[in-house]
C-alpha positions as CSV (number, residue, x, y, z in Angstrom):
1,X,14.2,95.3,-30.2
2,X,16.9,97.0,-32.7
3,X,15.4,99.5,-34.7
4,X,16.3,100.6,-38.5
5,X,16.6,103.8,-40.1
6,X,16.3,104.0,-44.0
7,X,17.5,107.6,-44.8
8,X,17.0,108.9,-48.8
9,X,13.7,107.1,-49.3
10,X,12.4,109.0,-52.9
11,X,9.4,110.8,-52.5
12,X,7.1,108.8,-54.9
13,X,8.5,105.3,-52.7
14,X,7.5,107.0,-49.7
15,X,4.2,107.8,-51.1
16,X,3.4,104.3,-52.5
17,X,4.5,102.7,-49.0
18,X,1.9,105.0,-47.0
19,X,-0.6,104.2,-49.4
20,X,-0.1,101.0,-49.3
21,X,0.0,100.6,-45.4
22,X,-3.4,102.6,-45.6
23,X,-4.7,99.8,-48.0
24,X,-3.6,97.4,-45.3
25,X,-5.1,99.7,-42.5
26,X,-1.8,99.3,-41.2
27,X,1.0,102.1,-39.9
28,X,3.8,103.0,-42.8
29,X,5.9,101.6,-40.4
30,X,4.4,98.1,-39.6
31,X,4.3,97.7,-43.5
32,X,7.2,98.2,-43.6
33,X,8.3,95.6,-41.3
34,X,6.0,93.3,-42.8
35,X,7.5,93.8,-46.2
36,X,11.1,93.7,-44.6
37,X,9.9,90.1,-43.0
38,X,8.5,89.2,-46.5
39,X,11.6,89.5,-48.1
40,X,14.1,87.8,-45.9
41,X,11.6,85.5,-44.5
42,X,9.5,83.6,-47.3
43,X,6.5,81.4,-46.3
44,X,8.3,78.5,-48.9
45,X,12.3,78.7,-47.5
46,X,13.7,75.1,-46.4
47,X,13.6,75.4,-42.8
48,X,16.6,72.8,-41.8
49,X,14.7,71.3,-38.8
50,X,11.9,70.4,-41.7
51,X,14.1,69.3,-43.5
52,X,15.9,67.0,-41.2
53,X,12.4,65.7,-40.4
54,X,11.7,64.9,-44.0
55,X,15.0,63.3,-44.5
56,X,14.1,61.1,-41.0
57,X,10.8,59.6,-42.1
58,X,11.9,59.2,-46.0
59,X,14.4,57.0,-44.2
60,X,12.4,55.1,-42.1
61,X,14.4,56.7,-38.6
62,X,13.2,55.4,-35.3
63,X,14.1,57.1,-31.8
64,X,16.1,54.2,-31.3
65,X,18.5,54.9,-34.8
66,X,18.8,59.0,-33.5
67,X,20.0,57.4,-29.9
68,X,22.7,55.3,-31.7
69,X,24.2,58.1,-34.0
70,X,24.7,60.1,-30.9
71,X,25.9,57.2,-29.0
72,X,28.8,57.2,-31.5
73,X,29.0,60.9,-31.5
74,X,32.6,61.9,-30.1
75,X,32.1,64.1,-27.4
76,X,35.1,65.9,-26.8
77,X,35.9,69.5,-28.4
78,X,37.9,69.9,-31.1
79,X,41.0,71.4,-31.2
80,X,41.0,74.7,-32.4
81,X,42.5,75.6,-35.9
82,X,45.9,77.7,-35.6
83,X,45.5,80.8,-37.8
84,X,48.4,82.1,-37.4
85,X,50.9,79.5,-38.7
């Protein structure tokens, strides 16, 4: 698992994040993972599988209507896009 270091943390931050974690009877480092989750993972974000679901059922999407769109699907690569012209 990659780990993170957060160097020049002010004193009085560091303070409040220990006493927080000690609220949470949790280490100043799990807290901080959880806070780090928190923030670039909220419980409300659109999840685009959810989405897509959502979309399905609003309109009316059998199994049969996903095996026809990727019937028709073209299934060859595409050809790369030349960069350098």
């Amino acid at each position: 698992m990659p780990a993170l270091t957060v160097r020049n943390i002010p004193d009085d931050v560091h303070r409040a994040l220990k006493a927080r974690a000690i609220d949470r009877g949790r280490s100043t480092e799990a807290e901080v993972r959880e806070i780090l989750a928190a923030a670039v993972k909220p419980e409300g974000r659109l999840r685009m599988g959810q989405a897509l679901r959502t979309l399905g059922r609003k309109l009316d999407m059998s199994d049969d209507d996903v095996g026809a769109i990727e019937a028709g699907r073209e299934r060859r690569p595409h050809k790369p896009i030349a960069l350098d012209q």
